[in-house]
FILO-690199 format. One record per atom (N, C-alpha, C, O): atom name; x, y, z. Coordinates in Angstrom, 1 decimal, decimal comma. Layout:
REM FILO-690199
   name        x        y        z
     CA        X        Y        Z
...
REM end
This chain:
REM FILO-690199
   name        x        y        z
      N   -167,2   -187,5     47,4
     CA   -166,9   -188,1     48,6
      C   -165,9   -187,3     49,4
      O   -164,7   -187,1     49,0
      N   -166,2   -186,8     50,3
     CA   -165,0   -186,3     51,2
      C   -164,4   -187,4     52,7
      O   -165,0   -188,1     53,6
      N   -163,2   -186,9     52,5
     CA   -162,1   -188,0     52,9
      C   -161,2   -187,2     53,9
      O   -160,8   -186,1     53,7
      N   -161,1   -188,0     54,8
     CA   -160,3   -187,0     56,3
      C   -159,2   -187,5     56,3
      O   -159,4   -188,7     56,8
      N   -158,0   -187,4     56,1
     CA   -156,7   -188,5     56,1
      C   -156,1   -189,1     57,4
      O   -155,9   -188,4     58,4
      N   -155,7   -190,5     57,4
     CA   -155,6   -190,9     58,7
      C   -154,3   -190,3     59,4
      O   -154,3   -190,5     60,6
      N   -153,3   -189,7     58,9
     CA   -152,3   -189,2     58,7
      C   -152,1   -187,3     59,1
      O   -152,9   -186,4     58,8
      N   -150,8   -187,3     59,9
     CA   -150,9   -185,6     59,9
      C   -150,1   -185,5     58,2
      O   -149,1   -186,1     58,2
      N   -150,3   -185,1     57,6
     CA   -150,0   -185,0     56,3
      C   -149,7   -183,3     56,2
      O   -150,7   -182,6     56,3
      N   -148,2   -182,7     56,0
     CA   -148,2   -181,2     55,5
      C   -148,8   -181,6     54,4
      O   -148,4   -182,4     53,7
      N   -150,3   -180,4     54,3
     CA   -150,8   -180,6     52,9
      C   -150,8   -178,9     52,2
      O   -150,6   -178,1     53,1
      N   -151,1   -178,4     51,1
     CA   -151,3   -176,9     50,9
      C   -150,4   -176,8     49,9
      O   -149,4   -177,5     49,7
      N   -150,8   -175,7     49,0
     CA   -150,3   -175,5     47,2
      C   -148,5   -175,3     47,5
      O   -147,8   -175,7     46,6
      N   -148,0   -174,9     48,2
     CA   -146,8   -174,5     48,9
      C   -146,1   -175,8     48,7
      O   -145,1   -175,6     47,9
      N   -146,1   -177,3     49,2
     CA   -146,0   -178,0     49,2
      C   -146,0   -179,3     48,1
      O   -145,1   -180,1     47,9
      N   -147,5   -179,1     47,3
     CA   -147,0   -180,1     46,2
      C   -146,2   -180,5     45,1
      O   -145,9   -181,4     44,3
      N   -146,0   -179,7     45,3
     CA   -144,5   -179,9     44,0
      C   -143,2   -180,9     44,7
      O   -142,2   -181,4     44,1
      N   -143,7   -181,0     46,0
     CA   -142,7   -181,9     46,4
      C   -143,2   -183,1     46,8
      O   -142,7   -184,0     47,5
      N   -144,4   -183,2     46,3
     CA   -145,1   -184,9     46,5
      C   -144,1   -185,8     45,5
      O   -143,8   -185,4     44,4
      N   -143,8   -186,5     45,9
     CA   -143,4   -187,8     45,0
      C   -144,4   -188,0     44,0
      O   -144,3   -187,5     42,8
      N   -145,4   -188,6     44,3
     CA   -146,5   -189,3     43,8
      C   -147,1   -188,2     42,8
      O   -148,1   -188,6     42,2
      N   -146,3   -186,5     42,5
     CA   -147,2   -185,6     42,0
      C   -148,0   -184,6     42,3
      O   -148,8   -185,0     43,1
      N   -148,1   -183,4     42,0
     CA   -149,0   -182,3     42,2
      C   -150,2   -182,4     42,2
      O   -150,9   -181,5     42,7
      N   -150,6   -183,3     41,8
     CA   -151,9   -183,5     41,3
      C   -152,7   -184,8     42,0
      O   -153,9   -185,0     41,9
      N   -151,9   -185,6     42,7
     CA   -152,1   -186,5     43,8
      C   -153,4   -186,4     44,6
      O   -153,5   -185,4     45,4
      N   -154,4   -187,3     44,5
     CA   -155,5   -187,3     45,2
      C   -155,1   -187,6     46,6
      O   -154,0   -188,2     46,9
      N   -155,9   -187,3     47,5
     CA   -155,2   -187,3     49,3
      C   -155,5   -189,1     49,5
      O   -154,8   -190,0     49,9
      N   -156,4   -189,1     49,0
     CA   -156,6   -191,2     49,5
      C   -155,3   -191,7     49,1
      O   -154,7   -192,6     49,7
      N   -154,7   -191,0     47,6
     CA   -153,2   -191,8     47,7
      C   -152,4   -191,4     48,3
      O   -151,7   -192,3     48,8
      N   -152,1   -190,1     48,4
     CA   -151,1   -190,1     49,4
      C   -151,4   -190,2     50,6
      O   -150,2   -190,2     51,1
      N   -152,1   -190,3     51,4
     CA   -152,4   -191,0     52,6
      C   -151,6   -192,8     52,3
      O   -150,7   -193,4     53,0
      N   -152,2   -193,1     51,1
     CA   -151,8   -194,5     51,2
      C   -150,2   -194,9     50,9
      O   -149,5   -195,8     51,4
      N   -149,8   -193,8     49,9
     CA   -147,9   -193,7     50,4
      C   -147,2   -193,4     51,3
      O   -146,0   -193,7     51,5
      N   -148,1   -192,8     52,1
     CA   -147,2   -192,5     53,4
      C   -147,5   -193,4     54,6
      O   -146,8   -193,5     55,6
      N   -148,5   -194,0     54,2
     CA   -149,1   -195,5     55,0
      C   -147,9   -196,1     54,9
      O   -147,1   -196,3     55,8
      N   -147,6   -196,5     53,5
     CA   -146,3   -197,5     53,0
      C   -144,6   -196,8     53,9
      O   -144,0   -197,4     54,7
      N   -144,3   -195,6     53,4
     CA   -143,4   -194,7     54,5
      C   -143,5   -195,3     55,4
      O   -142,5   -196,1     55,6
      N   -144,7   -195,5     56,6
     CA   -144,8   -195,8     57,8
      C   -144,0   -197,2     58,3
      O   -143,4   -197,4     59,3
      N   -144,5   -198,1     56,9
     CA   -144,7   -199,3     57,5
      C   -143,6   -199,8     57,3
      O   -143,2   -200,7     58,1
      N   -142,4   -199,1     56,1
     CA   -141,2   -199,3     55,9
      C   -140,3   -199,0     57,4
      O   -139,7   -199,8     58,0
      N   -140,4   -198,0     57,8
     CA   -139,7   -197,4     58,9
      C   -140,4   -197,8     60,2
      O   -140,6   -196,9     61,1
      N   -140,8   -198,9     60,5
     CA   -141,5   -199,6     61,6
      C   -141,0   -201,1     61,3
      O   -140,8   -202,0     62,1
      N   -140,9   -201,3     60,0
     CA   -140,2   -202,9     60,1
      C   -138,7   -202,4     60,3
      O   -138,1   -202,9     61,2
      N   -138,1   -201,3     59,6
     CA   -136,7   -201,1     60,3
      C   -136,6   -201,1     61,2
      O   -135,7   -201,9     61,6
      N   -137,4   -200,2     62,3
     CA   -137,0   -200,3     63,2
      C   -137,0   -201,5     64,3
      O   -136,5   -201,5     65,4
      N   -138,0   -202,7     63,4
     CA   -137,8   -203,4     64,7
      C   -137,0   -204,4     63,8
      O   -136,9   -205,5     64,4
      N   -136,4   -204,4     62,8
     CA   -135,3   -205,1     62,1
      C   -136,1   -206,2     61,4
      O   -135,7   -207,4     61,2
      N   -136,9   -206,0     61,1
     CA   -137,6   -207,3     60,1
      C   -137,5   -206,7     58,4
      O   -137,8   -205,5     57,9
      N   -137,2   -207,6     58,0
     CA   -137,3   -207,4     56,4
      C   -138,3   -207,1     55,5
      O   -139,3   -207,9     55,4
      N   -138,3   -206,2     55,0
     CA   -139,2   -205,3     53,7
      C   -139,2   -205,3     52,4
      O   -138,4   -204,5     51,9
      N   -139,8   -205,9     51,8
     CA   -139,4   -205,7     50,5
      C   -140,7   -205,2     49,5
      O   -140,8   -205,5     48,3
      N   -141,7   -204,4     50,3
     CA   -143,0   -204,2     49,4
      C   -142,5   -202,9     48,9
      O   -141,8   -202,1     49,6
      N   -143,1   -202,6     47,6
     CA   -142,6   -201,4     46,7
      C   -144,5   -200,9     46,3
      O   -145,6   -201,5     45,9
      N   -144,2   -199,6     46,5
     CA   -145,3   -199,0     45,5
      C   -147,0   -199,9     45,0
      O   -148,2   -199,8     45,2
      N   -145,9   -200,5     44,4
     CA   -146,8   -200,8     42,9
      C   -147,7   -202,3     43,6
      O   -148,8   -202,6     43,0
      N   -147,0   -203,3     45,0
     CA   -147,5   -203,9     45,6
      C   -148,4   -203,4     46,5
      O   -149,5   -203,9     46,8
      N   -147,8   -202,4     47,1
     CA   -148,8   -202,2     48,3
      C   -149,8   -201,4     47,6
      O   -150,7   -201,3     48,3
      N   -150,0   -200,8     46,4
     CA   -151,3   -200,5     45,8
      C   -152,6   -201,3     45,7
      O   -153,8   -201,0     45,9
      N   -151,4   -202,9     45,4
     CA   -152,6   -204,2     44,7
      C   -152,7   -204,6     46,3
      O   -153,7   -205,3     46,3
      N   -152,3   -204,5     47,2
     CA   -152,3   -204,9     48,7
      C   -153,8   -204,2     49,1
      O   -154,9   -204,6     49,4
      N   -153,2   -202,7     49,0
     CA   -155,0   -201,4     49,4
      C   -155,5   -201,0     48,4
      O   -155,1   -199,9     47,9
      N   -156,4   -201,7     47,9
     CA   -157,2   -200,7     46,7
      C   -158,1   -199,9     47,5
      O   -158,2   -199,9     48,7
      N   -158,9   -198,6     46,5
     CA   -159,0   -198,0     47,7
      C   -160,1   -198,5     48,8
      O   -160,2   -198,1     49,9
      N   -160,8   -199,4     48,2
     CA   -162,0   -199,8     49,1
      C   -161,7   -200,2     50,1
      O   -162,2   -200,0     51,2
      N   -160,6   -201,1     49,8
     CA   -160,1   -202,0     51,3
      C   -159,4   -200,5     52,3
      O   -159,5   -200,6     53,5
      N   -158,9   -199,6     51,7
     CA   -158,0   -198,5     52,6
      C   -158,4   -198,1     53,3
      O   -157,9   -198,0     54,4
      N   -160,2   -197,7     52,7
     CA   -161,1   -197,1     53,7
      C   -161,7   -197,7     54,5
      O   -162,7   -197,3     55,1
      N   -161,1   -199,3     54,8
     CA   -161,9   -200,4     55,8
      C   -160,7   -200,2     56,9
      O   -161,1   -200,3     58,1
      N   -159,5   -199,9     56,8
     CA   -158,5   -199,7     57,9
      C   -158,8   -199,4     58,9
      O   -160,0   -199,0     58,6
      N   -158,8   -199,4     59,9
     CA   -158,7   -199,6     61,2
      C   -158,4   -200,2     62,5
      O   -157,6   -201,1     62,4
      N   -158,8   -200,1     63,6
     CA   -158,3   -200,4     64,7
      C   -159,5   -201,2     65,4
      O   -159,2   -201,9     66,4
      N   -160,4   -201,3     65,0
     CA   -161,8   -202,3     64,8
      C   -161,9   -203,7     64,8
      O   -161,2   -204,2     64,0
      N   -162,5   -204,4     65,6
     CA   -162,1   -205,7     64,9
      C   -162,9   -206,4     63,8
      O   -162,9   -207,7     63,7
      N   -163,5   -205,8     63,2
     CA   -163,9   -206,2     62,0
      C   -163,0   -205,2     61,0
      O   -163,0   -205,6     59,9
      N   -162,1   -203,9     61,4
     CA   -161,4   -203,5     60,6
      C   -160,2   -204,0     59,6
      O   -159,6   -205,1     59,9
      N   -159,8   -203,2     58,5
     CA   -158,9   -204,3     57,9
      C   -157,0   -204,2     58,3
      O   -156,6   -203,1     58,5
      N   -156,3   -205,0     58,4
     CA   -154,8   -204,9     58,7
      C   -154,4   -205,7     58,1
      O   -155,1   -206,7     57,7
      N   -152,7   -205,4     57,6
     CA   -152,1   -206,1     57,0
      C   -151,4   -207,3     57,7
      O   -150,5   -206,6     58,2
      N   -151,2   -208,4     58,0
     CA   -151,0   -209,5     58,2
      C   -149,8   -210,0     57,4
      O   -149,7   -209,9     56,2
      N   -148,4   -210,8     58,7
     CA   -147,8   -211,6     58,1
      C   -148,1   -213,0     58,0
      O   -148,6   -213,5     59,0
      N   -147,8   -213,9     56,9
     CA   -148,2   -215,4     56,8
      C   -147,6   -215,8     57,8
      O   -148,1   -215,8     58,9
      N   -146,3   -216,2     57,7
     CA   -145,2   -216,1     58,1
      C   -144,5   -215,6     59,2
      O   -143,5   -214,9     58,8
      N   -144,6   -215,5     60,5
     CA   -144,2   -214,4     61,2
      C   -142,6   -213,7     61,0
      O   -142,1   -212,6     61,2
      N   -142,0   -214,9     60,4
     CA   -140,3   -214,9     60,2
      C   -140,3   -214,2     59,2
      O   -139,6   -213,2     59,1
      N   -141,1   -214,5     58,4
     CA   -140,9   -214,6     56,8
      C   -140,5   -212,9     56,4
      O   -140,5   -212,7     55,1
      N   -140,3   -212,0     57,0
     CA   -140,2   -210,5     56,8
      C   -141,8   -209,9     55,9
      O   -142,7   -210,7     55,6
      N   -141,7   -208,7     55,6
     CA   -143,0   -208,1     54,7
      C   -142,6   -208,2     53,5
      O   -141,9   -207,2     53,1
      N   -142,9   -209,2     52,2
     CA   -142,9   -210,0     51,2
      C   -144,4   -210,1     50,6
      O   -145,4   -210,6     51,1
      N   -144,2   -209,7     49,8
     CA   -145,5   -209,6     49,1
      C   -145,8   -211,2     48,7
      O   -146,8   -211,3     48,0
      N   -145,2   -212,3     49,0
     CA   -145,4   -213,5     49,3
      C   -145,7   -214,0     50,6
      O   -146,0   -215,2     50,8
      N   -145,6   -213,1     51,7
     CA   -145,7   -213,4     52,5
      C   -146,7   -212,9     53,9
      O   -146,7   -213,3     55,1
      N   -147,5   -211,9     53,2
     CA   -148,6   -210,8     53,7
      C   -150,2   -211,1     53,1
      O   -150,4   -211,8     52,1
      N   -150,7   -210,7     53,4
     CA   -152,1   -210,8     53,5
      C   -153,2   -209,5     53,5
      O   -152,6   -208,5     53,6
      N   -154,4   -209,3     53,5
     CA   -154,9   -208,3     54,5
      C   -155,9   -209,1     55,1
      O   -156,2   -210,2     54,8
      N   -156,5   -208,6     55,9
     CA   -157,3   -209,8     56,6
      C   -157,8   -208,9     58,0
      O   -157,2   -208,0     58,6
      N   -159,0   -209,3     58,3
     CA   -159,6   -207,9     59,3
      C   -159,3   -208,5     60,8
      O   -159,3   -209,7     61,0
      N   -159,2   -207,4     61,7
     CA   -158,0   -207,8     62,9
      C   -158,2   -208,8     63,9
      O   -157,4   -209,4     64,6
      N   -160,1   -209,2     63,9
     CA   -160,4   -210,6     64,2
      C   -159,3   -211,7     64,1
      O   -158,8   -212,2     65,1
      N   -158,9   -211,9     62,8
     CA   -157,8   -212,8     62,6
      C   -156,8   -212,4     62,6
      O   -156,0   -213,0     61,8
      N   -156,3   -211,3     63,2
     CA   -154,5   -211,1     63,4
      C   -154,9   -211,3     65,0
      O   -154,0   -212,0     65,7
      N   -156,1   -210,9     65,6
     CA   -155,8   -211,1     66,7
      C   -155,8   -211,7     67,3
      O   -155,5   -211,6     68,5
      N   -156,5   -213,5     66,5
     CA   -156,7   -214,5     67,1
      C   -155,2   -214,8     67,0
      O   -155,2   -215,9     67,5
      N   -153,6   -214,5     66,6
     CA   -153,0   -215,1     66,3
      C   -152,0   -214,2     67,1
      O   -150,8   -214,2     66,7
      N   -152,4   -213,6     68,1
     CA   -151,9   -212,8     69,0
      C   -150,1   -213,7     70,1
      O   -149,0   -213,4     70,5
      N   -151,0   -214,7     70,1
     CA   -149,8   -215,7     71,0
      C   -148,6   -215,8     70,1
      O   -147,5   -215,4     70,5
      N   -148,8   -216,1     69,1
     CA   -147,5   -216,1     67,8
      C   -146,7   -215,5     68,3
      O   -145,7   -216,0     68,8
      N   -146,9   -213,5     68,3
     CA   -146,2   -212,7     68,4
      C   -145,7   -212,6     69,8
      O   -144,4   -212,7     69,9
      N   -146,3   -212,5     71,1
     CA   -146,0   -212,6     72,1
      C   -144,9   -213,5     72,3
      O   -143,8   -213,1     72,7
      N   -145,0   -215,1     71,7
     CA   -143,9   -215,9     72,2
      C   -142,5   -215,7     71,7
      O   -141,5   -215,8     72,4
      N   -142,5   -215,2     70,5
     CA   -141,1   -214,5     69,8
      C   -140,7   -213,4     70,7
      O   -139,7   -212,8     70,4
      N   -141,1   -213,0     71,5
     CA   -140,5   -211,9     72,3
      C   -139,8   -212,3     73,2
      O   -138,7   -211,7     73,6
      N   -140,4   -213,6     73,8
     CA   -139,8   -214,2     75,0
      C   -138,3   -215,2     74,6
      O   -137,7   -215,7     75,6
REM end
């Protein structure tokens, strides 16, 4: 299967010795750690609480669901239950963007 990463990813032998995840790291995972990277430093910045590690957001994207990601609305996105509730592996979902988007007013009114 070849796989195009959704990510600008520095990739090249130069480089892996400084993967976290390993030298030996297939690109679908590290695509999918640096997904997680992303999503950490995007709830910081908008100040909402995070608490998914690794080993959740694995069982969150296996890889079949990773490669449904997208921006599509039949594509898949991670979803909070909760809009308060911060990113809590109790409190997240994945669910394809049909239904984040039907729930679009949610977010809008918290702004106001």
């Amino acid at each position: 299967m070849s796989y195009t990463t959704k990510y600008k990813i520095i990739k090249g032998p130069f480089r892996k010795n400084r993967w976290k995840l390993g030298p030996d790291t297939d690109m679908i995972t590290l695509d999918k750690y640096y997904g997680l990277m992303k999503h950490q430093a995007q709830a910081k910045y908008r100040g909402e609480s995070h608490s998914l590690t690794w080993e959740e957001w694995s069982q969150l994207w296996p890889t079949e669901q990773w490669l449904q990601r997208g921006k599509g609305k039949h594509n898949l996105c991670l979803m909070q239950i909760d809009r308060e509730g911060g990113w809590h592996m109790h409190n997240v979902e994945v669910v394809e963007r049909l239904v984040y988007l039907a729930r679009a007013r949610e977010y809008l009114d918290l702004r106001q």
